[in-house]
N, C-alpha and C positions, 0 to 999 in steps of 0.2 A: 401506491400510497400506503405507508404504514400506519396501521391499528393502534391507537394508544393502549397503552399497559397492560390495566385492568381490565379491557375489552379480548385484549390476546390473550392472557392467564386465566378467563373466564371461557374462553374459545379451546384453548389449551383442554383447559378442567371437561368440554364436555367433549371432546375427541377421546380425550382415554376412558371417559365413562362410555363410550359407544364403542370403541375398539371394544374392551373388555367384555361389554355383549357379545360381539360378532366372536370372538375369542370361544366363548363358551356355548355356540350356536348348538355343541351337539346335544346340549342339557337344556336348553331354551324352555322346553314345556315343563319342565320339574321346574328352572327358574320360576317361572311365569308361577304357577303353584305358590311356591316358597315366599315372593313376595308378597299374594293377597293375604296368604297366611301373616306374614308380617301385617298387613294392612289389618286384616280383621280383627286380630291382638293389640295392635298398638289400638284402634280406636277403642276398644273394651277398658284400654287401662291409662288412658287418658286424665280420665277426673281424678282414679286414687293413686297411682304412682307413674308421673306425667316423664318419669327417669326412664322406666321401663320401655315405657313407649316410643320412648327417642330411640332408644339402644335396635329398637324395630324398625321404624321410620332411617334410622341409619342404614341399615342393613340394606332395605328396600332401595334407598338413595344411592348405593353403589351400585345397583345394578340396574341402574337408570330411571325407576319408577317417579315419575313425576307426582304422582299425587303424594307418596313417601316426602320428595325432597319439597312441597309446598306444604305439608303438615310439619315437616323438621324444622322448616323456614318460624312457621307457626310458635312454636316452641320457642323458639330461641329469642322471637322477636320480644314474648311477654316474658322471656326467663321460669317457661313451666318445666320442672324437673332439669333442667338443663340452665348454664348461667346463662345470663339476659344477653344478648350481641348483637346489637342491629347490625354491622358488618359481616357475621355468619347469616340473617335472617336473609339480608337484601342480596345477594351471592345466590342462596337454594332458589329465592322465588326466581332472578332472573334466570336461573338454569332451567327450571322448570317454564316460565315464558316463554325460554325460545324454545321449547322443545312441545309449546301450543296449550301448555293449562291456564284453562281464564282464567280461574280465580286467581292464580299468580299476577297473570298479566292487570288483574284490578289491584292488586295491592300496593303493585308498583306503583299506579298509575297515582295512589292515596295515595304514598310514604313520600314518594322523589325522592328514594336514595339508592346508591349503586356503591357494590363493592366490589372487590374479589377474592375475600376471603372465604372461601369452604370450609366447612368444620372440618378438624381431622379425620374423626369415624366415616366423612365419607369419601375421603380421600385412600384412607385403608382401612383396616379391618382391625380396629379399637375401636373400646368403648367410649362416648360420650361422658366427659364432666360432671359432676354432680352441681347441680343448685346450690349454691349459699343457704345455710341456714341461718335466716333473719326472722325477727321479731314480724309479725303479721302488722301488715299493714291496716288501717282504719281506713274506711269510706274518704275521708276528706284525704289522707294521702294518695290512696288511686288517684284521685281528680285532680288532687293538681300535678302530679304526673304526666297529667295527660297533652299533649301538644297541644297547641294555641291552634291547629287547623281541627282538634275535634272536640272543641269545646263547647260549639254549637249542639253538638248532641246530647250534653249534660241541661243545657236549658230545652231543648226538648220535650228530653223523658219527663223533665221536671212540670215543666207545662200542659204535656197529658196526663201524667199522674194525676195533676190537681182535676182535671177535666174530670176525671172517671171517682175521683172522692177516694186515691188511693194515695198512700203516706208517699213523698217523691222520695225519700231514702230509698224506702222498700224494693221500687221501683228502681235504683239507682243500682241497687244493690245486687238486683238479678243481674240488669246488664252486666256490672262489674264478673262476675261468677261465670256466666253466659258466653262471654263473646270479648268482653275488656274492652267494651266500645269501638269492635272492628266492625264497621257496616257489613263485611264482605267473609263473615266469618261464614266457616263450612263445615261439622260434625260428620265422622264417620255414618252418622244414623241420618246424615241426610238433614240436619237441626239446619233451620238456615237465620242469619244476617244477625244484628244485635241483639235480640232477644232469642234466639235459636227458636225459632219456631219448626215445628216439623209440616211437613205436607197438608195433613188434616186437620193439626189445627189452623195454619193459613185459613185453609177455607171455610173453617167453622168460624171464624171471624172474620171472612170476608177480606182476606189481605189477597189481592192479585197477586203482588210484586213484593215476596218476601224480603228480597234486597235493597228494597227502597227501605231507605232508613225511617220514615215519617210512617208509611205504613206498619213497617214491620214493629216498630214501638206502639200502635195505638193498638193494633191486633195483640200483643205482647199485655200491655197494661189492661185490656179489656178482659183478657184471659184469668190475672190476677185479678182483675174485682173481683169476676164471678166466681174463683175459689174464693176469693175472703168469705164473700157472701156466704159458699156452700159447706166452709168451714167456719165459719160463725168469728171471725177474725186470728184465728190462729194463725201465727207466723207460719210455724215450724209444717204444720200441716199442708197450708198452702204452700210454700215451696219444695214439701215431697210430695207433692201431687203435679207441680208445676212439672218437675223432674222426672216424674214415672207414672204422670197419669192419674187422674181421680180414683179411677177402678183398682187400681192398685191400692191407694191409700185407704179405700173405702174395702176393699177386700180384706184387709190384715187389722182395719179401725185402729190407724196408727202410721208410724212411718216405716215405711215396707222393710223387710230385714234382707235391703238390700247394699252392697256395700258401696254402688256408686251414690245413690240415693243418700244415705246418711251420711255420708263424705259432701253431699251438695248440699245439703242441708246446714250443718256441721260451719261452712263457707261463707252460707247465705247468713247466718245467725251471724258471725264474726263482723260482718258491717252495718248488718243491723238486727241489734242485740236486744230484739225486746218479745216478747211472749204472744203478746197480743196488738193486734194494730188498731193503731185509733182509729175510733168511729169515724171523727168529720175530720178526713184527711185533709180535706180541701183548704183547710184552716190553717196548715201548715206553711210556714212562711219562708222557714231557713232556705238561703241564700248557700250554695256552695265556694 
């Protein structure tokens, strides 16, 4: 029985990514090195230059690393540093699927789309495309961007927002920054699902299942009240505290002089541009 196409050029693509291991078996342990080092750099330069991190994440993708070719996938899917191509995106996650990373194998399972096209960089040893330089999008263009299967998640956020007395933009607007309303998103530092929540604070807010999307928004938006509250409504504060930590921001009385921090910040302010959050959020009515 023959294989269709894209299933054989996909099967193709991961035989010479695995010869090429076996190939270089006498360096295996400096590989192995070489690409967490790729891994631990691209994830540090992610939020300010998401180019860089590809040209990593590339590197790591040749030489089989799955969590490289599911963070490249990443990349390419939202077009951070790298042009947008769900045909390169849907390609790295399935290589990395069959080679056993969930998170791939969840993405897929979201997206339903299959390719076989491979970026070139990880095909050979170029650099990755540069991102278009466009006009920054606004909040309502994210959203309606967004497929008709995650649209449900915009009335969500929006719905515990108002629950918690927090502006739903505001709220709308981490997501966007966070995660781009991928339920199933995954940070180098461990951030998990739409609202990137890390470990500790899951549990400081009581989220079991950071991956459940309902949970991880209400843990996410509970988190934001309680900076509004603890930064007396500052925007700007409350989302570089979101991003590095209250102790951080309360350490420097200010937004930390750090550069992923003021770059997330910097993001956050772009979709929603206001100084201070209104009081009675809940009062907010706009409709996306």
């Amino acid at each position: 029985m023959s294989l269709p196409v894209p299933r054989l050029l996909l099967l193709i693509a991961t035989c010479l990514l695995l010869v090429g291991r076996v190939a270089l078996a006498d360096t295996a342990e400096v590989e192995t090195v070489q690409t967490q080092t790729w891994l631990a750099e691209a994830a540090k330069l992610e939020q300010r230059d998401p180019w860089q991190a590809a040209v990593r994440y590339c590197g790591g993708a040749r030489q089989g690393s799955t969590e490289s070719q599911y963070r490249l996938a990443m990349l390419y899917a939202f077009g951070q540093g790298v042009p947008e191509d769900r045909d390169a995106a849907a390609s790295l996650l399935a290589l990395a699927a069959q080679q056993g990373h969930q998170q791939a194998v969840n993405m897929l399972e979201t997206i339903h789309y299959s390719s076989d096209k491979l970026p070139e960089c990880v095909l050979a040893d170029v650099q990755p495309a540069h991102a278009p330089v466009t006009n920054s999008a606004s909040l309502n263009d994210v959203i309606a961007s967004l497929p008709k299967q995650r649209r449900w998640i915009v009335d969500m956020v929006q719905q515990v927002a108002r629950w918690n007395d927090v502006d739903p933009r505001f709220a709308l607007s981490i997501v966007t920054v966070e995660s781009r309303f991928q339920p199933h998103a995954r940070s180098g530092a461990n951030a998990m699902g739409l609202m990137q929540l890390i470990p500790a604070t899951a549990e400081r807010f009581n989220v079991k299942d950071a991956f459940d999307a309902s949970q991880n928004v209400k843990g996410g938006v509970r988190y934001l009240r309680w900076l509004l509250d603890r930064y007396h409504g500052d925007v700007a504060m409350a989302a570089a505290a979101y991003n590095a930590g209250e102790g951080a921001v309360d350490r420097y009385k200010g937004i930390p002089p750090y550069k992923e921090t003021q770059q997330y910040v910097k993001r956050v302010l772009q979709y929603y541009p206001y100084r201070t959050h209104a009081r009675d959020a809940a009062r907010h009515t706009t409709q996306m």
